[in-house]
DSSP file (Angstrom, degrees, kcal/mol; ACC not computed):
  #  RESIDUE AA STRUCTURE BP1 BP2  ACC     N-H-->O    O-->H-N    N-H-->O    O-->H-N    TCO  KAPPA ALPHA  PHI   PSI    X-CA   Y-CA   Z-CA
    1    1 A X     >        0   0    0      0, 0.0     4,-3.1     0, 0.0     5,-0.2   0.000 360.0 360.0 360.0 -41.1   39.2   -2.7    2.9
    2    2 A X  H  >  +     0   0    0      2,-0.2     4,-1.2     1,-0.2     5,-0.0   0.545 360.0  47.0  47.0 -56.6   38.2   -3.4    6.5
    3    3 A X  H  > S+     0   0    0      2,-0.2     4,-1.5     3,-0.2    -1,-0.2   0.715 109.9  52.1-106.6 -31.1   36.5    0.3    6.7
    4    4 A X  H  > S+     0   0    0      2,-0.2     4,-2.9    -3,-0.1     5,-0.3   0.893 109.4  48.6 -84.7 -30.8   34.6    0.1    3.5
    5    5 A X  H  X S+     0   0    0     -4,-3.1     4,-2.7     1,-0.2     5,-0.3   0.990 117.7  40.0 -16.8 -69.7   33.1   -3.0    4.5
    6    6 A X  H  X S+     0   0    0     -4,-1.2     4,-3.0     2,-0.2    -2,-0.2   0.945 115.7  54.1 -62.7 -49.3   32.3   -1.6    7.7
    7    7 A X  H  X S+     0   0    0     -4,-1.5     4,-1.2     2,-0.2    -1,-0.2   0.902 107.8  49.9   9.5 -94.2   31.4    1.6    5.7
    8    8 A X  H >X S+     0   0    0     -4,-2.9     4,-2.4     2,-0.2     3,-2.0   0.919 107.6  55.7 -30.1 -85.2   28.9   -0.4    3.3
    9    9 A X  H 3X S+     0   0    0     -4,-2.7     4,-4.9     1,-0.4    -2,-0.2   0.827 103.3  51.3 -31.1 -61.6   27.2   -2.0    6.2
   10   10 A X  H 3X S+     0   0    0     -4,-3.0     4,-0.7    -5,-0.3    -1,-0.4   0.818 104.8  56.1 -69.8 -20.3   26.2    0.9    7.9
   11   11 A X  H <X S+     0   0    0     -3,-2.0     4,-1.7    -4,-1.2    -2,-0.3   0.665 113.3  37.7 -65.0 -34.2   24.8    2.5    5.2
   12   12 A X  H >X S+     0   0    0     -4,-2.4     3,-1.2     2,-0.2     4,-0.5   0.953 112.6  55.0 -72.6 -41.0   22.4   -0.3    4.4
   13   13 A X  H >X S+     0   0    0     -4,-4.9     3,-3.6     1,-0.3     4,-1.1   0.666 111.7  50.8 -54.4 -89.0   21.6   -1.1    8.2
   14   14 A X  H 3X S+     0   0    0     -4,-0.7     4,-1.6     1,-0.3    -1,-0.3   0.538 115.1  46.1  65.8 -61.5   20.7    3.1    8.2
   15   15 A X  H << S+     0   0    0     -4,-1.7    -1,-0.3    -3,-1.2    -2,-0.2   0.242 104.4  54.7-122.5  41.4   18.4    2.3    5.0
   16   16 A X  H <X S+     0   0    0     -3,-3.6     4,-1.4    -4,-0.5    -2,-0.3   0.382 107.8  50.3-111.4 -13.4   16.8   -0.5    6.2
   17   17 A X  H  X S+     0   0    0     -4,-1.1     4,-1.5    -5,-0.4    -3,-0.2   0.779 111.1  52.0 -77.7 -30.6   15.6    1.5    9.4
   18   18 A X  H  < S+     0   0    0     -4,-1.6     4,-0.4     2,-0.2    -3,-0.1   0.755 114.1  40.8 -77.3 -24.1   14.4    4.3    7.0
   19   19 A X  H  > S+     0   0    0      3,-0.1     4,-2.2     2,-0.1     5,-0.3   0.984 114.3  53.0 -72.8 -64.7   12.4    1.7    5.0
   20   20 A X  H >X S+     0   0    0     -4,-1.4     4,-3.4     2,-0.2     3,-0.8   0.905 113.7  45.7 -16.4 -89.1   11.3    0.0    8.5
   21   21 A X  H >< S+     0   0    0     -4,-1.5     3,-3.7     1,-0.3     5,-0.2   0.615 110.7  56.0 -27.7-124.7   10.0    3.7    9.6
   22   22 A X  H 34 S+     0   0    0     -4,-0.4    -1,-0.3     1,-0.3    -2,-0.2   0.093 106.6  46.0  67.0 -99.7    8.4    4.1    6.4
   23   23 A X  H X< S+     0   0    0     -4,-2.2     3,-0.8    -3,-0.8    -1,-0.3   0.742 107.7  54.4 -67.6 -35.5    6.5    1.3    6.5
   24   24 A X  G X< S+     0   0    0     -3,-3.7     3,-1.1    -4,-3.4    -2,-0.2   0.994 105.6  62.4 -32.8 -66.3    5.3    1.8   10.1
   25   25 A X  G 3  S+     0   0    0      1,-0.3    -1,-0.2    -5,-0.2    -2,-0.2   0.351  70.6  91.3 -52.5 -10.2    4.1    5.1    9.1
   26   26 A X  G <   +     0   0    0     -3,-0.8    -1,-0.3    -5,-0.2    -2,-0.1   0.869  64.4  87.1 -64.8 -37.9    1.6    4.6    6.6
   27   27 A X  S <  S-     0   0    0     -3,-1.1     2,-0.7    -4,-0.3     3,-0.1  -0.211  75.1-132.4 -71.5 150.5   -1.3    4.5    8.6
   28   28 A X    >   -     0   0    0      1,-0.1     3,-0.9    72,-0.1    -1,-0.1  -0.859  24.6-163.7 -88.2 107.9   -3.3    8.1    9.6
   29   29 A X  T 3  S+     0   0    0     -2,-0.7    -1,-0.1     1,-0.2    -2,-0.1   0.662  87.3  59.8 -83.9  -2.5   -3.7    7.6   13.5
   30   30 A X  T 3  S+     0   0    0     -3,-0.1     2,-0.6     2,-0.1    -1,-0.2   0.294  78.2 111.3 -96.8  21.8   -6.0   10.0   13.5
   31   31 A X    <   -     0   0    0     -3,-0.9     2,-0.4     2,-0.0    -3,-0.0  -0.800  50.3-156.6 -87.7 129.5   -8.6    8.3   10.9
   32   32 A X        -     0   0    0     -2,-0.6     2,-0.4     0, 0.0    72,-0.1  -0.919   3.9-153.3-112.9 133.8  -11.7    7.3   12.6
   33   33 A X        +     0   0    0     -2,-0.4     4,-0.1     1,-0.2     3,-0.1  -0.971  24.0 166.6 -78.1  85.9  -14.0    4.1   10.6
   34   34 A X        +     0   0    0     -2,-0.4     2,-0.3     1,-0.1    -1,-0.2   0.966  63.3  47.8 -94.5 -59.7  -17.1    5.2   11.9
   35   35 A X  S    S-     0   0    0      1,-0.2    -1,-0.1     0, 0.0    69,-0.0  -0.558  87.1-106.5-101.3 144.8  -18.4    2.5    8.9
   36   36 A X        -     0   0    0     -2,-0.3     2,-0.3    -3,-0.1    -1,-0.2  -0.132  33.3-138.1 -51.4 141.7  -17.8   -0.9    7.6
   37   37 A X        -     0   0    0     67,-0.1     2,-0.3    -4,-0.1    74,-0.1  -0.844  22.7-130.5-101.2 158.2  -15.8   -0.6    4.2
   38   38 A X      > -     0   0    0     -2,-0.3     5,-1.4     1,-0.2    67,-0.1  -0.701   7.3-149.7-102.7 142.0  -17.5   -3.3    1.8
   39   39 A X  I   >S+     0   0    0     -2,-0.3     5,-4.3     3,-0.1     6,-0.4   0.870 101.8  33.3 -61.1 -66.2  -14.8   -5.7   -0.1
   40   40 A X  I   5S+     0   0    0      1,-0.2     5,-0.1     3,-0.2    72,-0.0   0.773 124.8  41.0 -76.2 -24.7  -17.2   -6.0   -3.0
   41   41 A X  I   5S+     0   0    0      3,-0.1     4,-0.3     4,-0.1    -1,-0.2   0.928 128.5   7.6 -95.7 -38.2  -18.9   -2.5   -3.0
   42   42 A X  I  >5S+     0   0    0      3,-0.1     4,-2.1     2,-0.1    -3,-0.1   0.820 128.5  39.4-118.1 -59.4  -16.0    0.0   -2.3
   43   43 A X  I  ><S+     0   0    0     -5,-1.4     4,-1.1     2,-0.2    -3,-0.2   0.956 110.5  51.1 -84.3 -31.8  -12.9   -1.2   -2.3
   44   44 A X  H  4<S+     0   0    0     -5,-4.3     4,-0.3     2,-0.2     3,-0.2   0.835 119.7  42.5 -48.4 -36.4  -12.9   -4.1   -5.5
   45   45 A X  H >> S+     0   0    0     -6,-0.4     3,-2.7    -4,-0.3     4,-1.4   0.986 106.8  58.1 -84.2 -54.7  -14.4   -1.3   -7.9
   46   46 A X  H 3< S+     0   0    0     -4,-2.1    -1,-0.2     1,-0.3    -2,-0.2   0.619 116.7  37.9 -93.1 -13.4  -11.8    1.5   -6.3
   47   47 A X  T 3<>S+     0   0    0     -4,-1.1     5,-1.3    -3,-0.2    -1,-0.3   0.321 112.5  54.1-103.0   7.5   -8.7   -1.2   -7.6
   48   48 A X  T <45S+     0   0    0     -3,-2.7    -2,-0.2    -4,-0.3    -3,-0.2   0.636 117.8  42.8-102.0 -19.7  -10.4   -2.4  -11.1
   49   49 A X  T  <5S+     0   0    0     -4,-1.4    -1,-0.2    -5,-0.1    -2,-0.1  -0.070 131.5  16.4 -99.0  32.2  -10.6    1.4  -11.7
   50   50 A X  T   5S+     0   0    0     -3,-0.1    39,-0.3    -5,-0.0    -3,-0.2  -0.020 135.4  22.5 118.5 -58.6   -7.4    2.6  -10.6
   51   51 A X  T >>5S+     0   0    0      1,-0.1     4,-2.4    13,-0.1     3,-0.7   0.668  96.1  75.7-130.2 -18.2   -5.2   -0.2  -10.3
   52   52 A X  T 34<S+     0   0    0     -5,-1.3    -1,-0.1     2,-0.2    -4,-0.1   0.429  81.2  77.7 -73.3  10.5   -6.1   -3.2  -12.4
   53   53 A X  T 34 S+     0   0    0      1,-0.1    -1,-0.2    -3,-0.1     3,-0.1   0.610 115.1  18.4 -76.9 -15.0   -4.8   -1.6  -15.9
   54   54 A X  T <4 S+     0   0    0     -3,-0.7     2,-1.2     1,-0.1     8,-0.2   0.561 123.6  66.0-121.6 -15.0   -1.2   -2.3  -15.0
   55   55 A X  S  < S+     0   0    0     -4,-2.4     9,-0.6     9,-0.1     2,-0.4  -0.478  75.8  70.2-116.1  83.7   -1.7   -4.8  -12.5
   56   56 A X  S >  S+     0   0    0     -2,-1.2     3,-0.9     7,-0.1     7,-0.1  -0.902  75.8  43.9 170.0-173.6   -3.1   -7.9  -13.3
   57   57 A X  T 3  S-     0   0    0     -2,-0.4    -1,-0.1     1,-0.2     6,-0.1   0.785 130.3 -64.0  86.1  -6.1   -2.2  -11.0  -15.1
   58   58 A X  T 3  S+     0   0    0      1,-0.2     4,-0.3     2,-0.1    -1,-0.2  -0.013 102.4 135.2 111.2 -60.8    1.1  -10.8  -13.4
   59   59 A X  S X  S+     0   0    0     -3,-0.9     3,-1.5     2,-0.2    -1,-0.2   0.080  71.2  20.1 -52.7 148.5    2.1   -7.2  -15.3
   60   60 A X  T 3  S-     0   0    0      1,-0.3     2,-0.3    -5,-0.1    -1,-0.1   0.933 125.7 -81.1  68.2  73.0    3.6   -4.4  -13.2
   61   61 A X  T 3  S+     0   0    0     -5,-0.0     2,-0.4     2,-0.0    -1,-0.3   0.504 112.1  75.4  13.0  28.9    4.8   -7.3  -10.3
   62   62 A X    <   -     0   0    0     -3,-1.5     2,-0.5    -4,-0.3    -4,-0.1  -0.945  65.0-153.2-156.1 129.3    1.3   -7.5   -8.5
   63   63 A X        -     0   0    0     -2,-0.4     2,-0.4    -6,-0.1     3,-0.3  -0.943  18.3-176.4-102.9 106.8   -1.8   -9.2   -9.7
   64   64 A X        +     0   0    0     -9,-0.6    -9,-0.1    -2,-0.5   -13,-0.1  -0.528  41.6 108.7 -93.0  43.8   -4.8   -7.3   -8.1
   65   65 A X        +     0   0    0     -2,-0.4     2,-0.3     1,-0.1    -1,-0.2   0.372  68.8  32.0-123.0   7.5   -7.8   -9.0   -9.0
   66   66 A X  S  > S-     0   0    0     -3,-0.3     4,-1.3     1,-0.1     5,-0.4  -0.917  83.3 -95.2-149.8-177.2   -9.3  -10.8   -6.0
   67   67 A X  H  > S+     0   0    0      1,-0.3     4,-1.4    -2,-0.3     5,-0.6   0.844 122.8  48.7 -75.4 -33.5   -9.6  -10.4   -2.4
   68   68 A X  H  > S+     0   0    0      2,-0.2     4,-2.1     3,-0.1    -1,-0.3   0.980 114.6  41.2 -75.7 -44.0   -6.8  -12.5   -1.7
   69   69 A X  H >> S+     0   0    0      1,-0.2     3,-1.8     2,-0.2     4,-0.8   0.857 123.7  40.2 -67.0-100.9   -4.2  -10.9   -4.3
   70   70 A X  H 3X S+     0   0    0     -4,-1.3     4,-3.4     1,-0.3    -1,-0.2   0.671 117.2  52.4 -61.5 -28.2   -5.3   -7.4   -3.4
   71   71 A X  H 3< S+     0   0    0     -4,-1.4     4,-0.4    -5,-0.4    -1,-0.3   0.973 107.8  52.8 -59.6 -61.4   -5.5   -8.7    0.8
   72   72 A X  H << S+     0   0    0     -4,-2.1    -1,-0.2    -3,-1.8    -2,-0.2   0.846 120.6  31.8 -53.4 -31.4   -1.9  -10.0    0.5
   73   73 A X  H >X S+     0   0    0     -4,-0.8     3,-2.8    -5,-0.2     4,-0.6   0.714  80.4 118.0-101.8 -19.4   -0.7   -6.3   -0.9
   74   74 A X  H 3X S+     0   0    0     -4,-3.4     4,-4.7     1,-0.3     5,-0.2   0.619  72.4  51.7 -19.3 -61.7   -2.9   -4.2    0.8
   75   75 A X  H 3> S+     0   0    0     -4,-0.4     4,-0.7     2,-0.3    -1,-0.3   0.684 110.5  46.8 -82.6 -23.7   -0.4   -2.6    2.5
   76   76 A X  H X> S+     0   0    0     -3,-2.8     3,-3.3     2,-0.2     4,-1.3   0.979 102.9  58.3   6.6 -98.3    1.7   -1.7   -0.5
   77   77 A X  H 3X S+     0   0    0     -4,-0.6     4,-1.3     1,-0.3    -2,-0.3   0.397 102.7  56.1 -69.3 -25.7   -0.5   -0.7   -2.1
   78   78 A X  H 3X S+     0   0    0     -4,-4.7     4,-1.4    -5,-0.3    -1,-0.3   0.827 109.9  48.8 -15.0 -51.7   -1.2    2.0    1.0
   79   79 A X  H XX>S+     0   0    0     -3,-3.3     3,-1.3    -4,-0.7     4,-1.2   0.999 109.7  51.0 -80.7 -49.2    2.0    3.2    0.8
   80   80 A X  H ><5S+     0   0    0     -4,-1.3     3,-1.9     1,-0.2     8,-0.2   0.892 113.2  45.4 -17.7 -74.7    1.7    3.6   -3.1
   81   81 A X  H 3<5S+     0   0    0     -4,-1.3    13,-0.4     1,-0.3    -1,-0.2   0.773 110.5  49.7 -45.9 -43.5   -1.4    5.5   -2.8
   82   82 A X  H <<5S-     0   0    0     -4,-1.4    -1,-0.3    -3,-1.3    -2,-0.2   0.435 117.5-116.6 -55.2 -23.1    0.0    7.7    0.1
   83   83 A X  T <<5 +     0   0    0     -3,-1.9     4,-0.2    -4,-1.2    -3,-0.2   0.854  61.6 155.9  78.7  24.9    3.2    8.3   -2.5
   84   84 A X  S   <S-     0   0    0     -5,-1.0    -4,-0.1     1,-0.2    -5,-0.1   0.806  75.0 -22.3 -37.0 -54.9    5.4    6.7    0.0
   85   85 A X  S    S+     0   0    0    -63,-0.0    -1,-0.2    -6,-0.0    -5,-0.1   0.611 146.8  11.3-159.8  12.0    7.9    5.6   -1.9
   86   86 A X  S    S-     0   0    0     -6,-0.1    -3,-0.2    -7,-0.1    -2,-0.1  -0.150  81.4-133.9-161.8  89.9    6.6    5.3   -5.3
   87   87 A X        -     0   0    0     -4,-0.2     2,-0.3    -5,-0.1     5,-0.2  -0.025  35.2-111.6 -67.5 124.0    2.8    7.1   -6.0
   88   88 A X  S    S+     0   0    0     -8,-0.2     6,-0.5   -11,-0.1     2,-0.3  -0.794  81.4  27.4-119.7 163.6    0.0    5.2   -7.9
   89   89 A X  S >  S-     0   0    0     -2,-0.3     3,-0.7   -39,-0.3     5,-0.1   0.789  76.8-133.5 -87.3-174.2   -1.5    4.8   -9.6
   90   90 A X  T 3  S+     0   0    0     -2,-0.3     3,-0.1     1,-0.3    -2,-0.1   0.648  99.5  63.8 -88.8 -40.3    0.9    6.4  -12.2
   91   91 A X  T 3  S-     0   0    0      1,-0.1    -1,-0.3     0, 0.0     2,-0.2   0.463 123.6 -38.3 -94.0  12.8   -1.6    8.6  -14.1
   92   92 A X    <   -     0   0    0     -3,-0.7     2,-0.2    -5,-0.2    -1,-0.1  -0.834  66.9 -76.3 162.9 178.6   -2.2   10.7  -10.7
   93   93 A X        -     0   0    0     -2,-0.2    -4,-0.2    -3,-0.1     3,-0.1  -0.655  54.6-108.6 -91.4 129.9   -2.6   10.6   -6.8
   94   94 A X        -     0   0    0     -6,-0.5     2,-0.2   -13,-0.4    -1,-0.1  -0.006  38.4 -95.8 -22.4 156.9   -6.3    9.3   -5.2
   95   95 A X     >  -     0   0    0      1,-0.0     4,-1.8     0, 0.0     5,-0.2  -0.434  41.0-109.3 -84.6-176.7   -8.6   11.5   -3.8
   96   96 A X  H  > S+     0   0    0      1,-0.3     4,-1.7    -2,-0.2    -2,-0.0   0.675 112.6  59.2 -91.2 -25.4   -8.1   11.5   -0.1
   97   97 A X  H  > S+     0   0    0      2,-0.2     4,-1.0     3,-0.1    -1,-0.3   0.850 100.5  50.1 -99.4 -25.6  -11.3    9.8    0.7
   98   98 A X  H  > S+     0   0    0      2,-0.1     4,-1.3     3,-0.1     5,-0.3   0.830 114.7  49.0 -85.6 -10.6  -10.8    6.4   -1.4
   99   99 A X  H >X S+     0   0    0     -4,-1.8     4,-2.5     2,-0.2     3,-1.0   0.984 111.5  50.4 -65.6 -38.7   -7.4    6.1    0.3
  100  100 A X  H 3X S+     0   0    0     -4,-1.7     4,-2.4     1,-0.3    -1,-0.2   0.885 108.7  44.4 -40.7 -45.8   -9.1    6.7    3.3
  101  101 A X  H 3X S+     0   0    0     -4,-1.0     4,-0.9     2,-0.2    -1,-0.3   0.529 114.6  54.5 -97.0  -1.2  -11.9    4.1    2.9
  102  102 A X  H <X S+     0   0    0     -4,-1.3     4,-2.1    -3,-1.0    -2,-0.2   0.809 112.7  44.6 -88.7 -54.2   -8.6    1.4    1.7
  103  103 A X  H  < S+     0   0    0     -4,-2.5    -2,-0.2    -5,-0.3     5,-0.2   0.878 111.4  50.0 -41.5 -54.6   -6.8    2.4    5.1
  104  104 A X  H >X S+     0   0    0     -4,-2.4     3,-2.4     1,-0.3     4,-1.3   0.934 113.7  46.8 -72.6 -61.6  -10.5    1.9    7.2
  105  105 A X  H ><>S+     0   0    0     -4,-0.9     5,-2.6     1,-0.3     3,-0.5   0.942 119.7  47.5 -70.3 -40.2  -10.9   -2.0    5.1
  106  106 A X  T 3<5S+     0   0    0     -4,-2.1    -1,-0.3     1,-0.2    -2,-0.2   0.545 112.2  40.3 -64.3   0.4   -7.1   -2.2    6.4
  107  107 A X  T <45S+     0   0    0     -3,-2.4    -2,-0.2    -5,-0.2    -1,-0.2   0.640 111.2  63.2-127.0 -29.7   -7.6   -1.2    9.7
  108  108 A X  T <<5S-     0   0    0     -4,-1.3    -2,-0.2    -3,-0.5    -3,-0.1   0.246 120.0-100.1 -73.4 -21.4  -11.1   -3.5    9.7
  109  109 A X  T   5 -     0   0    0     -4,-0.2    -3,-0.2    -5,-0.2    -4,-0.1   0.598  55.7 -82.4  98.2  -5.6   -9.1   -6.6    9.2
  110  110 A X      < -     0   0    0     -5,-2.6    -1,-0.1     1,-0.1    -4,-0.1   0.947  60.5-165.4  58.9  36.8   -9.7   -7.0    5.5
  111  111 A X        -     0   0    0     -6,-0.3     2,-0.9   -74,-0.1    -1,-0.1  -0.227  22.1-132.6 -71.3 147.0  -12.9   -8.6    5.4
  112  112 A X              0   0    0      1,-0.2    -1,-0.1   -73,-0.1   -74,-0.0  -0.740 360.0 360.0 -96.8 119.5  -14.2  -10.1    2.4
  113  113 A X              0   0    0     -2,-0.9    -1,-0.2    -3,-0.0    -2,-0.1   0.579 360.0 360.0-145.0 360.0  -17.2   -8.7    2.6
């Protein structure tokens, strides 16, 4: 009993370091922000067209409809987009360049701006 305990254990500790990793990883260290991302011009439109049909209200566990809700997930909602561990939104992958310009407002601090 003793060994599957022990067993058990090591297998989570094992995938809570792959998760850990994971999550490190999301950022592109080689993306250069050469420009401010706008809250209200670029990035609110790129999650009311994308990601507010299942999220908001509550629905799909994330409400995404102001700077603080979407500020508070941001980094989620990276890995999502990147298809980290589960890719959104559902009905296909971003193009490369608004994940880009949500990493650069992530990378920026998250200004409400």
């Amino acid at each position: 009993m003793k060994k599957t305990n022990i067993s058990l254990l090591s297998i989570f500790l094992i995938l809570v370091l792959v998760l850990v990793a994971c999550k490190k990883s999301i950022y592109d260290k080689k993306l250069q922000c050469n420009s401010t991302i706008s809250f209200s011009n670029q990035i609110l439109p790129l999650v009311e067209n994308n990601c507010t049909v299942c999220h908001s209200a509550g629905e799909a566990g994330y409400t995404l409809t102001n700077h603080s809700n979407i500020s508070a997930n941001a980094e989620d909602m990276l890995s999502s987009m990147k298809g980290i561990m589960q890719l959104m939104p559902q009905d296909g992958a971003l193009p490369d360049s608004l994940i880009q310009q949500f990493e650069c407002w992530i990378k920026q601090g998250k200004p409400n701006n």
